[in-house]
N, C-alpha and C positions, 0 to 999 in steps of 0.2 A: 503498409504503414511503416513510418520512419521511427525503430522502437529507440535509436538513441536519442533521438532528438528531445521526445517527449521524457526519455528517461534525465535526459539534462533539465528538465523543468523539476521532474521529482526530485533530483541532487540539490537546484537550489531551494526548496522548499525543505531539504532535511537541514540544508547551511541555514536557515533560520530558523531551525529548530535550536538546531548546535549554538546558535550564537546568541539564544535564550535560555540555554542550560537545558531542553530538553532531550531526550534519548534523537537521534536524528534520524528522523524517518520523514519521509515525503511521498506524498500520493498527485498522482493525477486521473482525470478521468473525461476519456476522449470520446466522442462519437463522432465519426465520419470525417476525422481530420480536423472537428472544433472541439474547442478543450472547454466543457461543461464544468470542471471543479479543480480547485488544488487546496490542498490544504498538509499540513506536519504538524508533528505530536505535539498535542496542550495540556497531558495531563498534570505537570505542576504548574502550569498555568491557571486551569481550571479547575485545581481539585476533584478530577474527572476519572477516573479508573478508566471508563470508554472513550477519553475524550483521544484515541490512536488518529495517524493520519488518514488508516482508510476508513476509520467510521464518520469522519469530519468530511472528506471527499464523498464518503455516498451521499452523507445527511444533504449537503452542498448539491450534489448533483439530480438528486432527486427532487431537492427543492425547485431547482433553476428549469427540471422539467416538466415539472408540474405530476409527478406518479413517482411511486414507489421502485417500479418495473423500470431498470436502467439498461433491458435489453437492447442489444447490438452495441453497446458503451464496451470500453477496454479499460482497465485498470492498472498503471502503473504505477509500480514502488519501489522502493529501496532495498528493503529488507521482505522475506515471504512471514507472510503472512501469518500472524497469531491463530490461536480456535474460533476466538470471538469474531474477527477480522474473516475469517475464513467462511465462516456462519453467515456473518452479514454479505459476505460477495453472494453466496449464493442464494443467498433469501432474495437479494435484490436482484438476480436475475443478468447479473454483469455478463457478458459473451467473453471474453478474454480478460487474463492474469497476465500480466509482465511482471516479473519484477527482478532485482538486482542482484542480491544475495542470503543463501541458507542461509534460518535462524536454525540450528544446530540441538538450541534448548527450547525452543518452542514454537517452530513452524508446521504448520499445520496443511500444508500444500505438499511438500517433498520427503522434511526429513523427520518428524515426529509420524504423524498422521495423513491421511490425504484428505479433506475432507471437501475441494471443491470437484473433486472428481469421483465421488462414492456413488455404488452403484446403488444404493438404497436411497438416497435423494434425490428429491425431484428434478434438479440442474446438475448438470453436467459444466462444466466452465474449462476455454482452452486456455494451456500455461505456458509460456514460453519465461525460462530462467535461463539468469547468469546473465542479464541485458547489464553494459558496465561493472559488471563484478566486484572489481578492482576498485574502481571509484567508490561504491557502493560501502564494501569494505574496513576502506581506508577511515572514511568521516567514522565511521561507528568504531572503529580501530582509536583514532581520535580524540573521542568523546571520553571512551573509556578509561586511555591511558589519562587522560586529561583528570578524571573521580581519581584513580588512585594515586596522582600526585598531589 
């Protein structure tokens, strides 16, 4: 699998986040080289607490498949993954995590907790991090500096 390419689809999906005021995060969601969902953050868009880019990606890709079970699908993002986020990869049964870069203060795959890889859960899910890092980063580096000016 080509993890920059699709990780460039999740950047532009955080770049319109970013360029609606929301936190810039972008998901994709591939199976076998077709890309079933994309979506980025709507929660002040929606008044939504859940409305994250990976819960809009599974909602999206489970719809477009018709089942809940989004097994053999891959998940690309920007940022790892929150608890909720984390929760729903593995409820839904995603086979691989991509994503860009540690959330520090509340990821929930690396640097908080691990919870797509626990061994008391049903799913197990493979994680490849650090895919465009830098890029990843930068926009949310961005965003930030962008609130406290």
């Amino acid at each position: 699998m080509n993890h920059h390419f699709y990780m460039d689809l999740a950047l532009a999906e955080a770049r319109k986040a970013l360029a609606a005021g929301e936190v810039p995060i972008g998901a994709v969601i591939v199976e076998q080289g077709k890309i079933l969902a994309q979506a980025h953050n709507l929660k002040e868009q929606l008044h939504d607490p859940t409305a994250h880019a990976e819960i809009l990606a599974i909602r999206r890709a489970a719809e477009k498949r018709g089942s809940w079970r989004l097994t053999g699908c891959t998940l690309y993002v920007t940022v790892e993954p929150c608890p909720m986020c984390a929760g729903a990869i593995v409820q839904s049964r995603i086979e691989r995590l991509v994503y860009g870069v540690a959330d520090l203060k509340a990821g929930a795959v690396e640097s908080i907790v691990n919870l797509v890889q626990n061994k008391y859960l049903n799913h197990y899910v493979e994680v490849f991090a650090g895919i465009r890092e830098e890029e990843c980063k930068n926009i949310m580096r961005e965003f930030f500096e962008s609130k406290r000016n």
